[in-house]
Backbone as CSV, one residue per row, in Angstrom:
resi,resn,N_x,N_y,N_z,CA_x,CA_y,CA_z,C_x,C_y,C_z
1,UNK,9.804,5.772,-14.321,8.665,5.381,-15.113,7.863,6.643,-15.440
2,UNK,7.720,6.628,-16.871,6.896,8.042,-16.927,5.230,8.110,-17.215
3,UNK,4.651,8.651,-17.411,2.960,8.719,-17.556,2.870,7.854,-18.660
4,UNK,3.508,7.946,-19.846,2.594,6.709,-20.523,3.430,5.425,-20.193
5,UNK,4.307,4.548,-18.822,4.518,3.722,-18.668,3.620,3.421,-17.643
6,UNK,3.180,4.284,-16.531,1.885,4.338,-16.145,0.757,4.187,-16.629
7,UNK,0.223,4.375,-17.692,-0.712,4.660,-18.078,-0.738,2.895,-18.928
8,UNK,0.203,2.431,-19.109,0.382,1.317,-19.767,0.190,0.041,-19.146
9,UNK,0.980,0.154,-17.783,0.677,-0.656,-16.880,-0.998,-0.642,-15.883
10,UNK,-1.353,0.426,-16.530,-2.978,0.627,-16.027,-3.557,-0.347,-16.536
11,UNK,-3.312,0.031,-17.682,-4.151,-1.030,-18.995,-4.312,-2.048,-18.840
12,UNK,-2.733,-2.733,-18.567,-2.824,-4.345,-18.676,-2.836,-4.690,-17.021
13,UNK,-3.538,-4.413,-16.239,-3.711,-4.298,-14.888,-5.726,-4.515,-14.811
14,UNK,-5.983,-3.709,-15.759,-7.241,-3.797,-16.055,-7.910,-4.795,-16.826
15,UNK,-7.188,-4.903,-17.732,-7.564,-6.588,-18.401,-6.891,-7.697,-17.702
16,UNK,-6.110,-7.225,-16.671,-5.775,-8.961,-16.384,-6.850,-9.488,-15.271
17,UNK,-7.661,-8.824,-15.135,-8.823,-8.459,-13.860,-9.605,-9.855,-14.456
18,UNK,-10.313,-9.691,-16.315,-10.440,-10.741,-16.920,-9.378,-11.383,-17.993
19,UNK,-9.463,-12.906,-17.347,-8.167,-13.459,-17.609,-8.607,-13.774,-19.666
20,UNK,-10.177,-13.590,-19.616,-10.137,-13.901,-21.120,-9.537,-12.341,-22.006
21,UNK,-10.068,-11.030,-21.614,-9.379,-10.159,-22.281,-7.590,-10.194,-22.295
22,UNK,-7.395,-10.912,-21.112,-5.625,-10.626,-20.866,-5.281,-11.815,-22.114
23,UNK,-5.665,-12.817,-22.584,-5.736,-13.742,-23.120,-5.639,-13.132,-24.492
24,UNK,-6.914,-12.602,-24.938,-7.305,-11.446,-25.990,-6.601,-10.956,-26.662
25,UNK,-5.656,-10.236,-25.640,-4.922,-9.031,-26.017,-3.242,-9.685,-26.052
26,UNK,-3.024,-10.643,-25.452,-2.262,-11.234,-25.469,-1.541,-11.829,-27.229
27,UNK,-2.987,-12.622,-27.186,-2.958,-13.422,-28.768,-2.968,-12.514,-30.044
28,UNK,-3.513,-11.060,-29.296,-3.161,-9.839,-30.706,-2.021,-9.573,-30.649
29,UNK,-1.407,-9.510,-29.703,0.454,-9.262,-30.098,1.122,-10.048,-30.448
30,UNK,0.720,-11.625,-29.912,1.425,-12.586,-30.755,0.932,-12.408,-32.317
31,UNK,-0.249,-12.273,-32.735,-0.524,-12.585,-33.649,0.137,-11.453,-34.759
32,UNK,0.507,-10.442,-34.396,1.078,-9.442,-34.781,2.599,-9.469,-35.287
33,UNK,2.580,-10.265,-34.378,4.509,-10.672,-34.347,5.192,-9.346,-33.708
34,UNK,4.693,-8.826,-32.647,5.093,-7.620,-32.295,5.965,-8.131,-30.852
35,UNK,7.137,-8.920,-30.666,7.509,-9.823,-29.088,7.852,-8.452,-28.234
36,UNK,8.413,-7.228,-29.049,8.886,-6.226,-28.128,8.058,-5.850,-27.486
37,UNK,6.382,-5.719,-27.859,5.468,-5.211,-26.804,5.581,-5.998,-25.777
38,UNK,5.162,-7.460,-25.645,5.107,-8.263,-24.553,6.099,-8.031,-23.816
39,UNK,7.679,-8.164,-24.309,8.891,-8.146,-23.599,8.620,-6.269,-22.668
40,UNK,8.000,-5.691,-23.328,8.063,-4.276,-22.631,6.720,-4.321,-21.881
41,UNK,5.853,-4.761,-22.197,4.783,-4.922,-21.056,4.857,-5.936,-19.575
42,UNK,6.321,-6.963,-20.249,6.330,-7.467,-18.591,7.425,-6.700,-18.287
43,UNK,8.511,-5.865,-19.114,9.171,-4.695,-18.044,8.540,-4.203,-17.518
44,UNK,7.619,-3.512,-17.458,6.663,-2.585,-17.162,5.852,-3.045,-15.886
45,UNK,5.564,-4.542,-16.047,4.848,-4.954,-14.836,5.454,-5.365,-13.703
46,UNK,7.163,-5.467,-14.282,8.074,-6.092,-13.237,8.815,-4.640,-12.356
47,UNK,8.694,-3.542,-13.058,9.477,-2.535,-12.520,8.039,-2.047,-12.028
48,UNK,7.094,-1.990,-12.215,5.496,-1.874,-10.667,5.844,-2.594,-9.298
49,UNK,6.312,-3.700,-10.054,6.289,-4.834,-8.603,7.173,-4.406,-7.902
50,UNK,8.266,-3.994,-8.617,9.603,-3.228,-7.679,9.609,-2.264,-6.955
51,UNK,8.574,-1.297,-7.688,8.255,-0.244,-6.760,7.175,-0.357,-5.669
52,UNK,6.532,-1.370,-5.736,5.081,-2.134,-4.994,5.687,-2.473,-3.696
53,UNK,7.294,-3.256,-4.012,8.088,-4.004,-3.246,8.793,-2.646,-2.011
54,UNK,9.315,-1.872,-3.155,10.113,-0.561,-2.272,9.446,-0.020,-1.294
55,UNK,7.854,0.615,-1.775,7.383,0.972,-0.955,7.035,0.339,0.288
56,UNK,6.471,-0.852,-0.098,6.142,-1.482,1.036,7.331,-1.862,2.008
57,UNK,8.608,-2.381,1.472,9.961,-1.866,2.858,9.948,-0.467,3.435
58,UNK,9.768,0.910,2.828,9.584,1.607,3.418,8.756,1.788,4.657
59,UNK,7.213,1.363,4.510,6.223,1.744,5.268,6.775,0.370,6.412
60,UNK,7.291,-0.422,6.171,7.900,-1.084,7.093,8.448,-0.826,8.006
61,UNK,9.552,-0.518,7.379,10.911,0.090,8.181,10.387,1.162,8.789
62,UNK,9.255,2.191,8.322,8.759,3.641,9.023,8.275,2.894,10.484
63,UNK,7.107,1.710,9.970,6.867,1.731,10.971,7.581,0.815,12.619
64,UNK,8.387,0.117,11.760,9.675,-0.355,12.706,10.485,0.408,13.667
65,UNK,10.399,1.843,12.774,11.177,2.826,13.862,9.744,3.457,14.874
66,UNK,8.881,3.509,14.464,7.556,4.169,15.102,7.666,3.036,16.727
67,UNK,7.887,1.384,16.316,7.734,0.919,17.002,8.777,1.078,18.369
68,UNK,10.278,1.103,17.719,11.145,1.012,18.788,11.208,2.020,19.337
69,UNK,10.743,3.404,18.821,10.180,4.546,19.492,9.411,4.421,20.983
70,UNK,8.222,3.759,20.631,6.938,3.618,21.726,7.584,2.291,22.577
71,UNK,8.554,1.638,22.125,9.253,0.811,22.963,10.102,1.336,23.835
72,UNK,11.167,2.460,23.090,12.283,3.079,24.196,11.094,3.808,25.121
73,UNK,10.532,4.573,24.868,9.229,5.350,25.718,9.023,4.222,26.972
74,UNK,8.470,3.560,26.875,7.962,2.793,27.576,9.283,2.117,28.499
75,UNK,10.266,1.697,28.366,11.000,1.084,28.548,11.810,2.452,29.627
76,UNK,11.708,3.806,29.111,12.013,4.831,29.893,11.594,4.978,31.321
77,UNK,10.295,4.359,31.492,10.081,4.411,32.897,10.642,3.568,33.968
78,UNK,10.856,2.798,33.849,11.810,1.794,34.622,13.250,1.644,34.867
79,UNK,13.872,2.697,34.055,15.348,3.502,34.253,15.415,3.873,35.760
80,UNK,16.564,3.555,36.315,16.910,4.421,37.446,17.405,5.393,37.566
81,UNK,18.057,5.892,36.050,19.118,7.353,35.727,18.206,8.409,35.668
């Protein structure tokens, strides 16, 4: 995704805050007959969510290993080896 797909998904992130501008802006592209914007503005919002999604398995999984970390630790003292 590059800066102005960023910068795009800012936009309509900011008007959907109010559902009458998302509405607004909505009915100007229909009214336009322009469907490729819409069709590329929910690419745009669906490949956010994906990366919204990625990251958040990451910080997961980071902290999944953080956990079984402070688990083997702990679990170290009660070894007899």
């Amino acid at each position: 995704m590059n800066d102005h797909d960023q910068q795009n998904i800012a936009f309509i992130l900011a008007i959907a805050k109010n559902p009458q501008k998302l509405s607004d802006w909505f009915q100007s592209v229909e009214d336009s007959g322009d469907e490729q914007e819409v069709a590329y503005a929910m690419n745009m919002l669906l490949a956010a969510q994906s990366q919204c999604e990625m990251e958040l398995l990451e910080l997961l999984d980071h902290q999944a290993e953080q956990d079984l970390t402070q688990a083997t630790d702990y679990l170290q003292r009660f070894c007899l080896l």
